[in-house]
C-alpha positions as CSV (number, residue, x, y, z in Angstrom):
1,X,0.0,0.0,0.0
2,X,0.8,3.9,-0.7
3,X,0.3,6.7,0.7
4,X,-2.1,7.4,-2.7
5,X,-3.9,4.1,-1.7
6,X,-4.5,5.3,1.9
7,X,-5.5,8.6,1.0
8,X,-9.0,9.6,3.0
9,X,-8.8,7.1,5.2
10,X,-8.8,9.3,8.6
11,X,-11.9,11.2,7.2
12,X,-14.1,7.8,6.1
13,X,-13.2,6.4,9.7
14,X,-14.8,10.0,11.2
15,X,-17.5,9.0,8.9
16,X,-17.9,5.5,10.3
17,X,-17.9,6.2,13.6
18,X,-20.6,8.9,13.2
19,X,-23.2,6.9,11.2
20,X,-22.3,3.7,12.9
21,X,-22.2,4.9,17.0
22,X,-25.8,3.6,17.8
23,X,-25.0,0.5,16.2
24,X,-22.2,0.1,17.7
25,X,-23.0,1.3,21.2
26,X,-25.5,-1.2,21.0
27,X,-23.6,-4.3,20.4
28,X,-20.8,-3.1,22.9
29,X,-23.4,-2.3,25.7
30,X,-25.2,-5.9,25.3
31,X,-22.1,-7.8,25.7
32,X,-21.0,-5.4,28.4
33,X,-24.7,-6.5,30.5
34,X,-23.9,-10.0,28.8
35,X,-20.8,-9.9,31.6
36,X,-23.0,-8.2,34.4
37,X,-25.6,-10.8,33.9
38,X,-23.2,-13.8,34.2
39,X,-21.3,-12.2,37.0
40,X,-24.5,-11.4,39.0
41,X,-25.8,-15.2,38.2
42,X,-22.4,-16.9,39.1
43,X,-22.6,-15.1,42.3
44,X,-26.5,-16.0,43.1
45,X,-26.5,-19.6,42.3
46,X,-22.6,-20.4,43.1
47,X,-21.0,-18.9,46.6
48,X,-18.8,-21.7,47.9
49,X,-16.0,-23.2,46.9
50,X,-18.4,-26.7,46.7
51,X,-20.9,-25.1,44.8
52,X,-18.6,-24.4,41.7
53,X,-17.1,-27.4,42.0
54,X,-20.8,-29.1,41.2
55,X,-20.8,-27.2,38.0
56,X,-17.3,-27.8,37.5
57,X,-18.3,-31.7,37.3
58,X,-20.2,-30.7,34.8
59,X,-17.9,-29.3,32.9
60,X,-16.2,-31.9,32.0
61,X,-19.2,-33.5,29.9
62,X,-18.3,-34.0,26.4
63,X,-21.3,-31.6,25.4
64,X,-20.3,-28.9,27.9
65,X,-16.3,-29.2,26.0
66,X,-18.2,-28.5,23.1
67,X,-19.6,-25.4,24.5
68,X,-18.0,-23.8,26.4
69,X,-13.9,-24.5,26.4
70,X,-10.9,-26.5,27.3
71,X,-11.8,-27.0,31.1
72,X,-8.6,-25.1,32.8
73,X,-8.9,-24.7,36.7
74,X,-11.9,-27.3,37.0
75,X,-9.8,-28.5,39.9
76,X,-10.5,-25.3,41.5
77,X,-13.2,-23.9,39.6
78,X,-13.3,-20.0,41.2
79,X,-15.0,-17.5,39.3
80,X,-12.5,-16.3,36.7
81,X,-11.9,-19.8,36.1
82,X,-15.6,-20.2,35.2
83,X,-15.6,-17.0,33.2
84,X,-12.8,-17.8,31.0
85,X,-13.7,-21.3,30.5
86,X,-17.6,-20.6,30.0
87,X,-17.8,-17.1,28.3
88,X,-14.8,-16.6,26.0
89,X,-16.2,-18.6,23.2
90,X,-19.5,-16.3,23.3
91,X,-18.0,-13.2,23.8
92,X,-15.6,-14.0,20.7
93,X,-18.5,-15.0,18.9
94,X,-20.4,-11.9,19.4
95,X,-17.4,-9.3,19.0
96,X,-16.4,-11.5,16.0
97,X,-20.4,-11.1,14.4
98,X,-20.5,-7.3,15.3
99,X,-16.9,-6.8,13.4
100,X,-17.5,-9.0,10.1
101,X,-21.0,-6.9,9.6
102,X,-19.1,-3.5,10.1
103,X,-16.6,-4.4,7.8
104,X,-19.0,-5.5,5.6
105,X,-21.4,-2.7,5.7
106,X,-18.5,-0.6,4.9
107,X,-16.7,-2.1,2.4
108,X,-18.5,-4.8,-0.1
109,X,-22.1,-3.6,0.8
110,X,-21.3,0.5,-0.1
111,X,-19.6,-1.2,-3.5
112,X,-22.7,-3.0,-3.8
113,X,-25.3,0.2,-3.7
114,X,-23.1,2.4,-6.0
115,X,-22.2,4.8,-2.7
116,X,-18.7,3.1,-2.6
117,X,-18.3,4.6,-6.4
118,X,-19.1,8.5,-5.2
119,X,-16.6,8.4,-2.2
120,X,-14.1,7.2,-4.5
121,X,-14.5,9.9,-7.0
122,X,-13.3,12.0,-4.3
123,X,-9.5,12.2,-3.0
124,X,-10.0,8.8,-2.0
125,X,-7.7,5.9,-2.1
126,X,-8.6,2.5,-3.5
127,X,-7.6,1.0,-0.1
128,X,-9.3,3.6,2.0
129,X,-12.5,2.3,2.6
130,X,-11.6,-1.3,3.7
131,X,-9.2,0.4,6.3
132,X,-11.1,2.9,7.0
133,X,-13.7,0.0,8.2
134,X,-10.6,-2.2,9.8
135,X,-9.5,0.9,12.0
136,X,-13.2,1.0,13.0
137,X,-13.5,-1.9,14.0
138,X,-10.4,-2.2,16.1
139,X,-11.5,1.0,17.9
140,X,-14.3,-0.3,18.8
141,X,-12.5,-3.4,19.7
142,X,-10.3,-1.3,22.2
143,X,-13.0,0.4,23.4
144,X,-14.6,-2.9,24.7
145,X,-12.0,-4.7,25.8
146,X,-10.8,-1.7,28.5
147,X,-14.7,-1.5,29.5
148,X,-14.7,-5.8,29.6
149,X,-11.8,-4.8,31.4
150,X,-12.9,-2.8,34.5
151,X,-15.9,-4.4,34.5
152,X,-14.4,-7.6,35.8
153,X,-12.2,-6.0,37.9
154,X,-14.7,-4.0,39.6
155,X,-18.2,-6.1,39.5
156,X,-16.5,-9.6,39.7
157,X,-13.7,-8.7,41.7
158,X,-11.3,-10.7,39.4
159,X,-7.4,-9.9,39.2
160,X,-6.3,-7.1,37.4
161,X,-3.8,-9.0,34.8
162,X,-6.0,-11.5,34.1
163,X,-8.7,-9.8,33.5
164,X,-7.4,-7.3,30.7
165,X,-5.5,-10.3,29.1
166,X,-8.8,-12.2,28.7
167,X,-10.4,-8.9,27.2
168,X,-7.6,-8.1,25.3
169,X,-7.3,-11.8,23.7
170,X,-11.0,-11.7,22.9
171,X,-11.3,-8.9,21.2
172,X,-7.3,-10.2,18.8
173,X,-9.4,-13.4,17.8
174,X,-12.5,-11.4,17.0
175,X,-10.2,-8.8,15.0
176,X,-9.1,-12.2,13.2
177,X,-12.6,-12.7,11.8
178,X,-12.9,-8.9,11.1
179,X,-9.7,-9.7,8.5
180,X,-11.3,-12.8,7.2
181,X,-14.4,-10.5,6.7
182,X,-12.0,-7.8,4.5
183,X,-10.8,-11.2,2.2
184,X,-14.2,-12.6,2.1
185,X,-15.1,-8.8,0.8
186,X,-12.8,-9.2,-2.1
187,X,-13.8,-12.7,-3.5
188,X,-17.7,-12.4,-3.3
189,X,-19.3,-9.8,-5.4
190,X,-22.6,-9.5,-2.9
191,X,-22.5,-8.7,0.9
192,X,-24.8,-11.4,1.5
193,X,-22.3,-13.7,0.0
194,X,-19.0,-12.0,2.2
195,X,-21.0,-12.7,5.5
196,X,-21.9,-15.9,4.5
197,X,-18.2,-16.4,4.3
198,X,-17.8,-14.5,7.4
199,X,-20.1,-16.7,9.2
200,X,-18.8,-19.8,8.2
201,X,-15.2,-19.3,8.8
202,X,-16.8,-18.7,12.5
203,X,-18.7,-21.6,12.7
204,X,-15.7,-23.5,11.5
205,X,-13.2,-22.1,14.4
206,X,-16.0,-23.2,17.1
207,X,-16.5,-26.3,15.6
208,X,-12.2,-27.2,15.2
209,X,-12.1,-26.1,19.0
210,X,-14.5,-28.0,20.2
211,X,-13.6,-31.3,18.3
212,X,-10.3,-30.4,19.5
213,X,-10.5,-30.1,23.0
214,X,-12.4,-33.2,22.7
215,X,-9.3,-35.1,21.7
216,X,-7.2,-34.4,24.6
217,X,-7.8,-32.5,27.9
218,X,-6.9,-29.2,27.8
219,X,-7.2,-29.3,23.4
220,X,-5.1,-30.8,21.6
221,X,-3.1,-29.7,18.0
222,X,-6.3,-29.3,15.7
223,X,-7.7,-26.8,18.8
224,X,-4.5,-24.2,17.9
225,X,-5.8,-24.1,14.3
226,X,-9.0,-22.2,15.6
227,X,-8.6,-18.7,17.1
228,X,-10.7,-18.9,19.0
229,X,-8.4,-21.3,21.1
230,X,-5.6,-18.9,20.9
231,X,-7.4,-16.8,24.0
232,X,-8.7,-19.9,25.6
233,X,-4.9,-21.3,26.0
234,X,-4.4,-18.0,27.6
235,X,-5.3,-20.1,30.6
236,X,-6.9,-16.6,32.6
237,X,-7.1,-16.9,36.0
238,X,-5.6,-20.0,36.3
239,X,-2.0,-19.2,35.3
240,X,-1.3,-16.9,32.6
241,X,0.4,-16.8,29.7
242,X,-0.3,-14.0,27.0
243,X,2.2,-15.3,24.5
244,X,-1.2,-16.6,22.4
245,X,-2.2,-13.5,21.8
246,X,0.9,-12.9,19.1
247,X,-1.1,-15.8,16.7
248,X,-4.0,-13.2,17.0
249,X,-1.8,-10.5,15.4
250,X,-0.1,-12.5,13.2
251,X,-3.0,-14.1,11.6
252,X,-4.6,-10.5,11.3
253,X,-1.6,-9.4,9.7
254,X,-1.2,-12.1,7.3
255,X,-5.1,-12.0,6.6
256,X,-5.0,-8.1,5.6
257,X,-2.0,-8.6,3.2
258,X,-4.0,-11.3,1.6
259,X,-6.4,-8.8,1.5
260,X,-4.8,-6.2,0.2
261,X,-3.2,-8.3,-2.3
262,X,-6.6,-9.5,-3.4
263,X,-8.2,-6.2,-3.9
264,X,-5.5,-5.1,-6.5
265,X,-6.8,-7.8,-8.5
266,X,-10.0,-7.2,-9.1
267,X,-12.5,-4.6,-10.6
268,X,-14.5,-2.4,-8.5
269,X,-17.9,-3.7,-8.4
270,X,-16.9,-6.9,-8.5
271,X,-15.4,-10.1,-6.7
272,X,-12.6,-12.3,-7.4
273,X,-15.1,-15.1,-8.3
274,X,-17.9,-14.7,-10.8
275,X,-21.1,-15.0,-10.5
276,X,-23.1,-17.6,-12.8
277,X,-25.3,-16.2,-15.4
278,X,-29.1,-16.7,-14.4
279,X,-31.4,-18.4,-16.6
280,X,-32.7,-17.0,-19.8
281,X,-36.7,-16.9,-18.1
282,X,-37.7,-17.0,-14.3
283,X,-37.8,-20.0,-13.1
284,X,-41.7,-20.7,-12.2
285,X,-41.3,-21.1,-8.9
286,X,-40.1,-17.4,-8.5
287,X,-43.6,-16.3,-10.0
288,X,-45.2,-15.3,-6.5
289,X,-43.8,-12.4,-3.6
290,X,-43.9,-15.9,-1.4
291,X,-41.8,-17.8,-3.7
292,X,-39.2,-14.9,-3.8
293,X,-39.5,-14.2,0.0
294,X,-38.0,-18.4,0.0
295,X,-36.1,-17.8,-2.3
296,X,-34.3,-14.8,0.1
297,X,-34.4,-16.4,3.2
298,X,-33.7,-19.9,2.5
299,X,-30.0,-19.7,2.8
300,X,-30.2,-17.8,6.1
301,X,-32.6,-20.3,7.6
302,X,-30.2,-23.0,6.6
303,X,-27.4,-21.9,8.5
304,X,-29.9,-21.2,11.4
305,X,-31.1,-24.6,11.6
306,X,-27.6,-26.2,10.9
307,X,-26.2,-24.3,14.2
308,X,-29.6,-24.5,16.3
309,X,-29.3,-28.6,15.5
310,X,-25.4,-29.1,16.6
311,X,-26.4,-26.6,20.0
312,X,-29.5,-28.6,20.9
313,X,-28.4,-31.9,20.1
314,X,-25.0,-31.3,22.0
315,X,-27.5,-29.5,25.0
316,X,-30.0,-32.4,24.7
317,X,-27.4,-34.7,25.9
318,X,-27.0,-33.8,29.4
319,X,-30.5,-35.1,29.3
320,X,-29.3,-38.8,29.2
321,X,-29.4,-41.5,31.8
322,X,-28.7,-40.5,35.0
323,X,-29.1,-36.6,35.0
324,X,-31.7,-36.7,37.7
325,X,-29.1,-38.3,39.9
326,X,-26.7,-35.2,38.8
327,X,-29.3,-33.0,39.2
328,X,-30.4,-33.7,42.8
329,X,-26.9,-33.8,43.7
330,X,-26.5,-30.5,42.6
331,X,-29.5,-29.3,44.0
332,X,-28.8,-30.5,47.4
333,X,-25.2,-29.0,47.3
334,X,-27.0,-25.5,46.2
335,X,-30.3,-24.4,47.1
336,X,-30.1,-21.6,44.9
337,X,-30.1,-24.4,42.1
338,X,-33.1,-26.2,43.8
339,X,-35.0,-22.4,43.7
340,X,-34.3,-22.4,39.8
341,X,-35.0,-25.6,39.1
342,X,-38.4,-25.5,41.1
343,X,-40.3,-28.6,42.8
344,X,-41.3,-31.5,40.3
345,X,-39.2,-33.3,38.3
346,X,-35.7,-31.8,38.0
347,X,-35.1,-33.5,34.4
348,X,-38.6,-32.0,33.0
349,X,-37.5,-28.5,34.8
350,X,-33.9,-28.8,33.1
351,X,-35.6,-29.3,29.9
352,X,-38.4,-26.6,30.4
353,X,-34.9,-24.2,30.9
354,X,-33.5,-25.6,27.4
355,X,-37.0,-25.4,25.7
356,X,-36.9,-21.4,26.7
357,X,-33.6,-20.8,25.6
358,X,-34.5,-22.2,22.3
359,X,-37.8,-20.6,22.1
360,X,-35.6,-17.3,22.8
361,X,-33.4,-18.2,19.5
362,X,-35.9,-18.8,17.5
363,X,-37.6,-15.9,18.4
364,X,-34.3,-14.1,16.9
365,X,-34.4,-15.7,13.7
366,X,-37.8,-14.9,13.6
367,X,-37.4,-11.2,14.2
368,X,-34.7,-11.0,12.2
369,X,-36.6,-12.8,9.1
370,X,-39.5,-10.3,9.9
371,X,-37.5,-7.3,9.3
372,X,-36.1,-8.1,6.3
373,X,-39.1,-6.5,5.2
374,X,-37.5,-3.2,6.5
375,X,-34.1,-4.1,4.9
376,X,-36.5,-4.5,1.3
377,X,-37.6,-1.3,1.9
378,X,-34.9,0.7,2.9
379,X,-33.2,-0.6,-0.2
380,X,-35.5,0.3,-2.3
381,X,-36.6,-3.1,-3.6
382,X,-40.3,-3.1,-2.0
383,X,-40.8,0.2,-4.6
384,X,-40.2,-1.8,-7.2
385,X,-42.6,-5.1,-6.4
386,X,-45.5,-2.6,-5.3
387,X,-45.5,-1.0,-8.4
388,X,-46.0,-5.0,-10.3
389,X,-50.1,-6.4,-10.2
390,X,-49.0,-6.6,-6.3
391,X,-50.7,-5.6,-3.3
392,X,-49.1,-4.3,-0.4
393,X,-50.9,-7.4,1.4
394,X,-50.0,-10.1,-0.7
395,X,-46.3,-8.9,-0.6
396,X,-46.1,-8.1,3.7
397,X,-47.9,-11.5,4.0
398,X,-45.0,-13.4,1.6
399,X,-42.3,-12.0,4.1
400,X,-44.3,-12.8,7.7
401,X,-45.0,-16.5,6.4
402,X,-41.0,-17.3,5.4
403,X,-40.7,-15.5,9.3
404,X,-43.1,-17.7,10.6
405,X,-42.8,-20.9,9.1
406,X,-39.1,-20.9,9.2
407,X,-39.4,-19.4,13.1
408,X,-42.0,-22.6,14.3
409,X,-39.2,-25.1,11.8
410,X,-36.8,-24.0,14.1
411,X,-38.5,-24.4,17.5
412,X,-40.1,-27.9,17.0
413,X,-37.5,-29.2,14.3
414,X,-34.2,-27.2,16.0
415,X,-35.0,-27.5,19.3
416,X,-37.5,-30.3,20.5
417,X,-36.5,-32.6,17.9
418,X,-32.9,-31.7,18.9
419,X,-33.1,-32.1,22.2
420,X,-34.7,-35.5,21.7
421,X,-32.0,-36.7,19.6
422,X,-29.3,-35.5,22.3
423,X,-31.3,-37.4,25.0
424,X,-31.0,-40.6,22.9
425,X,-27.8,-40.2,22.1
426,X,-26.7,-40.4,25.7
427,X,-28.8,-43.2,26.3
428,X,-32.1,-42.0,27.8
429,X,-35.3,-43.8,27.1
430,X,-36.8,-40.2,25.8
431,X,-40.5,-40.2,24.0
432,X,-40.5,-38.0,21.1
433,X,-44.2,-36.8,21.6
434,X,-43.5,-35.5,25.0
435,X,-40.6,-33.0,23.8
436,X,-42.6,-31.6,20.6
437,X,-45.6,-31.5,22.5
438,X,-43.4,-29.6,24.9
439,X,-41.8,-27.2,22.0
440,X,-45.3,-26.5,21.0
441,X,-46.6,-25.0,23.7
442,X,-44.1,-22.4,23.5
443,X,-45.5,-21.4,19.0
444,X,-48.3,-19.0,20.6
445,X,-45.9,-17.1,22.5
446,X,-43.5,-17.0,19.6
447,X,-45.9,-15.9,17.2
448,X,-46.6,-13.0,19.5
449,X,-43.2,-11.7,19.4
450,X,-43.2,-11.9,15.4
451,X,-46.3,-10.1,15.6
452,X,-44.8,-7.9,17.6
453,X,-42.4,-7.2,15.5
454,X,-44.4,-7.0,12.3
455,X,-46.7,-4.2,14.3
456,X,-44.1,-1.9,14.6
457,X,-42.5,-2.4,11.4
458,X,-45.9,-1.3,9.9
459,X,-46.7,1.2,12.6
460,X,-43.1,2.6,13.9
461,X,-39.8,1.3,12.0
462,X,-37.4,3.1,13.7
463,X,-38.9,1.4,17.5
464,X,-37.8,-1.7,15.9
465,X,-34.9,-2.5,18.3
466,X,-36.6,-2.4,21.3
467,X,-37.7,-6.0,19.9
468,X,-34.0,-7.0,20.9
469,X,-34.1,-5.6,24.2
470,X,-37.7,-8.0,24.5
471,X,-35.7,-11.3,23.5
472,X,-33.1,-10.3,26.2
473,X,-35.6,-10.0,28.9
474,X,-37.2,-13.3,27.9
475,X,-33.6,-15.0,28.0
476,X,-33.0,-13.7,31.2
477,X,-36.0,-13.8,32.9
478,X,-37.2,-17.4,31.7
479,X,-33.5,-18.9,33.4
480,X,-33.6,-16.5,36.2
481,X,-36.7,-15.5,36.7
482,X,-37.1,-17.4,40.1
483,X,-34.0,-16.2,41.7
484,X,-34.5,-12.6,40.9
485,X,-37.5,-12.6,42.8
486,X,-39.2,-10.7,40.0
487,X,-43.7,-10.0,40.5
488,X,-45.5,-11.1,37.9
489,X,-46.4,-8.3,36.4
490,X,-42.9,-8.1,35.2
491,X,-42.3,-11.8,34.4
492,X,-45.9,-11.4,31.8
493,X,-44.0,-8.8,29.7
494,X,-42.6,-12.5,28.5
495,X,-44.7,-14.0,26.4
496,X,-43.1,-17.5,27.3
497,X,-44.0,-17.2,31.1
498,X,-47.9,-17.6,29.8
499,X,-46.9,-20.8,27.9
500,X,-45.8,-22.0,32.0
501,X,-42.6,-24.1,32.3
502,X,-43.7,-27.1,29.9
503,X,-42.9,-29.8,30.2
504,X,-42.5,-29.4,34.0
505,X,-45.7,-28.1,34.4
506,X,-48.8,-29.2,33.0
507,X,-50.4,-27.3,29.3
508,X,-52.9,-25.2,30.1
509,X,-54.9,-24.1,27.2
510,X,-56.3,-20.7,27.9
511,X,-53.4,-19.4,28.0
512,X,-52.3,-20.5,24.7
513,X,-55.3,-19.4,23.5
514,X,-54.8,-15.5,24.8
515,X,-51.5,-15.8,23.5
516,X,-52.4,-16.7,19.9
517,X,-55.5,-14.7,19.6
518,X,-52.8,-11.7,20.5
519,X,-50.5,-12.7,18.1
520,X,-53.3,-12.6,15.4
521,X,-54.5,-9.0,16.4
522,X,-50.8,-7.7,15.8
523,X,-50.9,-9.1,12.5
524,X,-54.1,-7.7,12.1
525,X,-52.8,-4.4,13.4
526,X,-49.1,-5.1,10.8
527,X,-51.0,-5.5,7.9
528,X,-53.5,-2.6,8.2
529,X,-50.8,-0.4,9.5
530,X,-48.7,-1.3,6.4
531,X,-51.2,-0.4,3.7
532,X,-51.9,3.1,5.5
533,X,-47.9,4.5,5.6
534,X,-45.8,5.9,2.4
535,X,-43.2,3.2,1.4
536,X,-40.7,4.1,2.0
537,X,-40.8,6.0,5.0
C-alpha cells in the first residue's frame, strides 16, 4: 500500500464512527450486560468453593467441552476460572459477528449500492475504505475490551492481569474474523455472499475447538488451528500466559496482506469469483412475492437450523441417563439451584430451561426474518414489487410466512427434535411426543413476538430495536426468573411465562389461547398499518 492508496482514510473512519455509534454502542453495551448478567448469576446460584465445583463436574461432559472450552482450573473452579472457560467462546462470537457486519457494511455492501463509487471519486484511495472499516473496528475493539476490562475487575472482583488479558485476547481473535471478513469482501461480489463467508469461517473455528479439545484434555493440536483457542490457551485466572495472543496478530496481519493483495486484483464492483449467469426466463417457482421471499431467506434459515441442530443436540445430551441423579446432587449441594429448578421433576424443569432458551433463538431468527421486510424497503426493492399487479398485502404477508414458518421449523424441528436426539444419544429412554408436545406450547408465544415485530415495522420502523431488548428479557428472565424474585407483572412482559414451564408443568390451554388470539391481532394491526404509511418511510 501507498500513501495514494490510503488517501481519505482518517476522514471515512470519522464518517464511520458517526453513522455507525448507535449501532455500535448497541452491540458493545449488550455484551458489556452480557458480563454483568453472568457475574451477577455466578454469584447468586454459586457462593462456595463446593458449589462451583458441582458445576465444575459438569464441565467436563463431552457436550459442555463442546460449549464452552478447554476446562482449565476445573480443579479449582473460582469465578475467573468459570468465566474464562464458559464465556470466551460467546464473547468471541459476538465481538467477531459485530466486526465481520461492520466491515461489511463498509466495504462490499457501499460497492454494492453504487455509494462506494461516489466516495471514490473524491481524494479517496482504492484502499481507504476497507481500512477505513478495519480501523473502525479495532477502535471499537479497544474500546470494549478496557470496559470488559474494568468491569471484571470492579463487578466480579477478578485480578487485574488476568482480566485485561482475557479482554484483550478476545477482542485479537475477533479482529481475526474482522480480516477474514476484508478477504471474504474481495472474492464475493454481494454482501450477502461476504457474510456468508464470514459466518462460516466462524462456525468452522468453534467447531475445530470444540472437536479439539475433545481429543485431549486441555485441546489438543487441531484446537491451535482455531482462534478462538488462541485466547482460551491463555489459561486466565488460572496461570497466565499471553504469549497466544501474538497468533492473533499475526493471523490479522497475514489475513489483511492477503487482502490487500486481493483487492488489486479485481475490478471495482466486483469479486474475485464470478457470479453464474441466471437463466434466460424465471424459473416458475419465482412467480409469487412468497416464492421470492423463499427464495431470500432460504439460505439464512439453513445456516440457522444447521447451528440450532449441533447446540441442541450437544445441550440435549445432558439429558441422558442419570441426569436426575446429577441433578439432585446438585441441588442438594445449592439451594439456589433447587429455587431455579423448582419442585417437580428436576429433568422436565432442566428441559423446560433448554426449551426457553430455544424458544428465545428462535424468536431471533424470527425477528430478524421479519425485518427483512424493513431491509427491502430501505433498499429500495419493495418500490419496485408494489409497483408490479401486487398488493401491499400479498407482498407483507409473503415475508411474515417465510418469518413464521421458518421461526415454528426452528423451535419444533431445531430445538424439541434436537433435544430429543441428544437425550438418545446419551442413552435415555426419551418419548419424542413428549418433547414436541413440549416445544409447542411455546409457538403461541413466539408468534406473538413476530407479531410484535411486524406491528411496529408497519406502525413505527425506527422502534424496531426495542424488539432485541424484548428477546433479552425473555432470556433472562425465563433462566432466572425465580432467583431474581421478580412479580409477575414483570415476568408477563414474556410471552413464554404464559406458555408455564412445559414440560414441568402441565399445558394449560387458555393461556395458549390469549397468547395466539394476541398474536393474530398484531398481524391484524401489521397489515392494516402497512397499507396506511408511504413506502418508504
Amino acid at each position: 500500500m501507498t500513501a495514494d492508496t490510503l488517501a481519505g482514510t482518517g476522514r471515512l473512519v470519522r464518517f464511520m464512527l458517526r453513522r455507525d455509534r448507535v449501532r455500535l454502542s448497541v452491540w458493545i453495551g449488550s455484551l458489556l450486560l452480557l458480563y454483568v448478567y453472568f457475574i451477577v448469576a455466578l454469584g447468586s446460584l454459586y457462593r462456595t468453593q463446593e458449589e462451583r465445583q458441582t458445576r465444575a463436574a459438569l464441565m467436563e461432559t463431552p457436550a459442555s467441552v463442546i460449549m464452552a472450552g478447554p476446562g482449565y482450573g476445573l480443579d479449582n473452579y473460582t469465578t475467573g476460572a468459570i468465566l474464562a472457560n464458559e464465556m470466551v467462546l460467546w464473547m468471541i462470537a459476538g465481538l467477531a459477528i459485530m466486526s465481520m457486519s461492520e466491515v461489511v457494511r463498509n466495504t462490499r455492501a457501499e460497492e454494492e449500492s453504487g455509494r462506494a463509487e461516489l466516495v471514490r471519486a473524491g481524494a479517496v484511495g482504492r484502499h481507504a475504505p476497507a481500512v477505513a472499516a478495519l480501523l473502525t473496528v479495532v477502535i471499537a475493539n479497544v474500546v470494549f475490551a478496557l470496559l470488559s476490562a474494568l468491569l471484571l475487575i470492579l463487578a466480579g472482583d477478578l485480578a487485574v492481569a488476568d482480566s485485561f488479558a482475557v479482554a484483550a485476547g478476545t477482542s485479537l481473535s475477533a479482529l481475526v474474523f474482522a480480516a477474514v471478513a476484508v478477504v471474504a469482501c474481495q472474492v464475493t461480489e454481494h454482501s450477502r455472499g461476504a457474510s456468508g463467508l464470514g459466518l462460516a469461517a466462524l462456525g468452522l473455528a468453534v467447531l475445530v475447538r470444540g472437536i479439539g479439545d475433545l481429543q485431549e484434555r486441555h485441546g489438543s493440536t487441531l484446537s491451535w488451528f482455531s482462534p478462538i483457542a488462541w485466547t482460551q490457551q491463555m489459561r486466565s485466572y488460572v496461570d497466565l500466559r499471553t504469549w497466544p495472543m501474538a497468533l492473533s496478530v499475526g493471523a490479522v496481519v497475514l489475513l489483511l496482506v492477503l487482502g490487500a493483495s486481493l483487492a488489486s486484483r479485481r475490478d471495482f464492483g466486483a469479486g474475485l469469483t464470478g457470479v453464474a449467469p441466471g437463466r434466460a426466463e424465471a424459473s416458475p417457482l419465482l412467480r409469487s412475492p412468497l416464492a421470492l421471499a423463499w427464495r431470500q431467506q432460504r439460505t439464512g434459515l439453513f445456516w440457522w437450523f444447521g447451528g440450532f441442530s449441533a447446540m441442541f443436540v450437544a445441550s440435549g445430551t445432558y439429558l441422558g441417563d442419570g441426569i436426575e441423579q446429577t441433578l439432585e446432587t446438585m441441588a442438594e449441594q445449592n439451594p439456589a439451584v433447587f429455587e431455579m429448578f423448582g419442585t417437580g421433576d428436576l429433568a422436565d424443569s432442566f428441559t423446560a430451561i433448554l426449551l426457553v432458551f430455544g424458544g428465545v433463538f428462535a424468536a431471533g431468527y424470527g425477528v430478524s426474518a421479519a425485518l427483512r421486510a424493513k431491509t427491502e424497503e430501505a433498499e429500495g426493492r419493495t418500490e419496485v414489487m408494489l409497483a408490479l399487479p401486487v398488493s401491499r398485502t400479498r407482498w407483507l404477508a409473503a415475508q411474515l410466512t417465510v418469518a413464521v414458518l421458518g421461526a415454528t421449523f426452528l423451535m419444533m424441528v431445531g430445538v424439541a427434535f434436537a433435544l430429543w436426539r441428544g437425550a438418545v444419544t446419551a442413552g435415555a429412554e426419551a418419548d419424542l411426543g413428549h418433547f414436541l408436545g413440549a416445544g409447542a406450547a411455546y409457538v403461541p408465544g413466539l408468534l406473538v413476538v413476530l407479531g410484535l415485530a411486524a406491528a411496529l415495522y408497519a406502525w413505527a420502523p425506527r422502534a424496531t430495536p426495542v424488539l432485541w431488548a424484548l428477546i433479552a428479557f425473555m432470556g433472562v428472565s425465563g433462566m432466572f426468573g425465580s432467583l431474581l424474585d421478580l412479580p409477575d407483572a414483570v415476568l408477563g412482559i414474556s410471552p413464554f411465562w404464559w406458555s408455564g414451564m412445559v414440560p414441568l408443568e402441565k399445558v394449560e390451554a387458555a393461556p395458549l389461547v390469549v397468547l395466539s388470539a394476541l398474536a393474530v391481532a398484531l398481524f391484524a394491526a401489521a397489515f392494516a398499518g402497512f397499507r396506511r404509511r408511504d413506502v418508504p418511510r
